[in-house]
N, C-alpha and C positions, 0 to 999 in steps of 0.2 A: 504494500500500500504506500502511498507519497504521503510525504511531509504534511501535505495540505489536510488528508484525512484527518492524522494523528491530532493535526492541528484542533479542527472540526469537533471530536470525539472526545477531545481528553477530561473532559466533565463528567462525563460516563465512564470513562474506562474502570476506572474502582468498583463503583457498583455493578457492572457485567463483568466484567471478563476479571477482574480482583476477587469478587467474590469467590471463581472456581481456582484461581493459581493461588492464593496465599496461603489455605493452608495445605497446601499440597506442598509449599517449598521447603518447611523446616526438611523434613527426610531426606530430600534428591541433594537440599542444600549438604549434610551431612558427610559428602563422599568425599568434599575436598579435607576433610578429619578438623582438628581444632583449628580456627583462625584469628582466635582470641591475640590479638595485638597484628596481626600480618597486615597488611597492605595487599587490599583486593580491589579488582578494575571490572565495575557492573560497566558491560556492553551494551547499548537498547535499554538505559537505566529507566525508561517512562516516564511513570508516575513516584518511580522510587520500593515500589513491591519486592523486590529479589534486596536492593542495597538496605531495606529497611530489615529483614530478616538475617543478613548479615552482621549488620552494627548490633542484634539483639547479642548476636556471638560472641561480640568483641571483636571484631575486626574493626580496620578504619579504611571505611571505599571512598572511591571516586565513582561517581554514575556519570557514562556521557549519554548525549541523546543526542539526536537533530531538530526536534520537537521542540521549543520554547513554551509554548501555551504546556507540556507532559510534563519538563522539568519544573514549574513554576508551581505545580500543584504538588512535585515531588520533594521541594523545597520548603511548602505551606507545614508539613510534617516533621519539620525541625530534628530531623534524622540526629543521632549523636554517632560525632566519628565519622561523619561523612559529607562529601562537598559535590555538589551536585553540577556539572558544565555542560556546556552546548559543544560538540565537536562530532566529525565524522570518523567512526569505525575504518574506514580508507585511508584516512591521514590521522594517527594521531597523537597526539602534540605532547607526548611525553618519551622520555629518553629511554634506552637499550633496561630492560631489566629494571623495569623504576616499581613493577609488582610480584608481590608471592604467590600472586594466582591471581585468575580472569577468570568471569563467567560472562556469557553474552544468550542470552535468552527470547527465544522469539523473534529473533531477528535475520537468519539464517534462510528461511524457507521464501522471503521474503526480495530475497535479493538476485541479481543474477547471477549465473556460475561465476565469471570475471568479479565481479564483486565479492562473492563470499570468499574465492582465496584469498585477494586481497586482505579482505580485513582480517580472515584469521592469520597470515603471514603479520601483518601488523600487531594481533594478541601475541602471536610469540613472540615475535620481538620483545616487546613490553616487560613480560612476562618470565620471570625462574623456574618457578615450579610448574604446575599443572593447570590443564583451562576447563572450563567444567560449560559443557553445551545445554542448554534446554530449549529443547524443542517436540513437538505435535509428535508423539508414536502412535498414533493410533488416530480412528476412523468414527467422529462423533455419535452416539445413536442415544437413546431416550426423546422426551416432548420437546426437548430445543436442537435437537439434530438437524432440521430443516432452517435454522437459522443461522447453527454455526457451519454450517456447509456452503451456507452461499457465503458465507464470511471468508473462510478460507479457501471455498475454489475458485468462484467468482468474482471476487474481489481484490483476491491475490493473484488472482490470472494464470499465465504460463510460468511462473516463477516459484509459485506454490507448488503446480504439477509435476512439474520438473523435480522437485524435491521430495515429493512423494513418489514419485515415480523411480528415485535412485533408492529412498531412504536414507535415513542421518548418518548409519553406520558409515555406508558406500561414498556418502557425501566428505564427511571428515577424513576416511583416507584417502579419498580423492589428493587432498589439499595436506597430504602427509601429518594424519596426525593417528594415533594409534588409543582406541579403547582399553583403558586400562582395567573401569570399573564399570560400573551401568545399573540404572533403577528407572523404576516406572510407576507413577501414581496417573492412574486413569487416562487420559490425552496425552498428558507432559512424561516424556522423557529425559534423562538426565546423565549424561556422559561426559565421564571422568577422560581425559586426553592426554596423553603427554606427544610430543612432536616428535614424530618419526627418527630423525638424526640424532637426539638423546636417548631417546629409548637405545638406537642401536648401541652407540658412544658405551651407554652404562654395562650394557651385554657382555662390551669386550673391555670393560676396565674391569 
């Protein structure tokens, strides 16, 4: 979806689409182990949902977004330990290794293939340790299936297709990153990574 949607929307997003992801996040959040004091980089921070469940941990994030009108209500929420900014996932504006872990959430299925290496070549960069992915594994059904399906197929277009059509696993190795962990709470999936050439690196040290 564009800028302009998110733009549109973000009065809503907490009460739909918050409602089903927050408490689905403490557990999937879990796999990156304790964060208590680490330096973590929320990708597609919103409305502040994933960086808000993080600061409960003890970490100290950074959320970026594209969204002005998402970060502004992410920020209404006086997160502790965490600084909410406007930047692009493509470019961004922090230096080699500046976090102990990344998470980018819902933002992946979203994007085009050229664009999602990008950005996640730019989480590793970033990034020491481990990235931890969340995104859509599964296939809506109950009384609001018919609404979140035009959300996600129609709305997301060919770009969503495309992504269900590889799936997450196929998608991240695509873009050299290797499943270390993995969990699933109902839609959201949650995948632990670490990037291909350290996995290897660690193999043969």
């Amino acid at each position: 979806m564009s800028n302009l949607f998110y733009d549109a929307v973000a009065g809503l997003y907490d009460p739909l689409a918050g409602r089903y992801i927050r408490p689905r996040l403490k557990s999937g959040l879990s796999l990156l182990g304790d964060v208590s004091g680490r330096r973590v980089l929320d990708v597609g921070t919103g409305t502040g949902l994933v960086a808000a469940s993080l600061a409960e941990s003890g970490a100290i994030v950074t959320g970026i977004d594209l969204s002005e009108p998402m970060l502004r209500r992410a920020r209404r929420k006086r997160v502790p330990r965490t600084t909410f900014i406007r930047a692009d996932a493509r470019r961004l504006p922090f230096p080699d290794a500046s976090f102990d872990a990344s998470v980018i959430s819902m933002v992946l299925h979203e994007m085009s293939p050229a664009d999602r290496r990008t950005s996640l070549s730019e989480m590793i960069r970033v990034t020491r340790n481990s990235l931890l992915v969340i995104e859509f594994a599964g296939r809506p059904s109950g009384i609001i299936a018919p609404l979140l399906l035009f959300l996600l197929e129609a709305a997301h277009s060919a770009h969503y297709q495309d992504f269900v059509r590889n799936g997450p696993a196929s998608v991240l190795s695509q873009n050299g990153l290797v499943i270390t962990s993995s969990s699933q709470n109902g839609l959201l999936g949650f995948y632990l990574c670490q990037p291909e050439h350290r996995k290897t690196r660690a193999c043969h040290d």
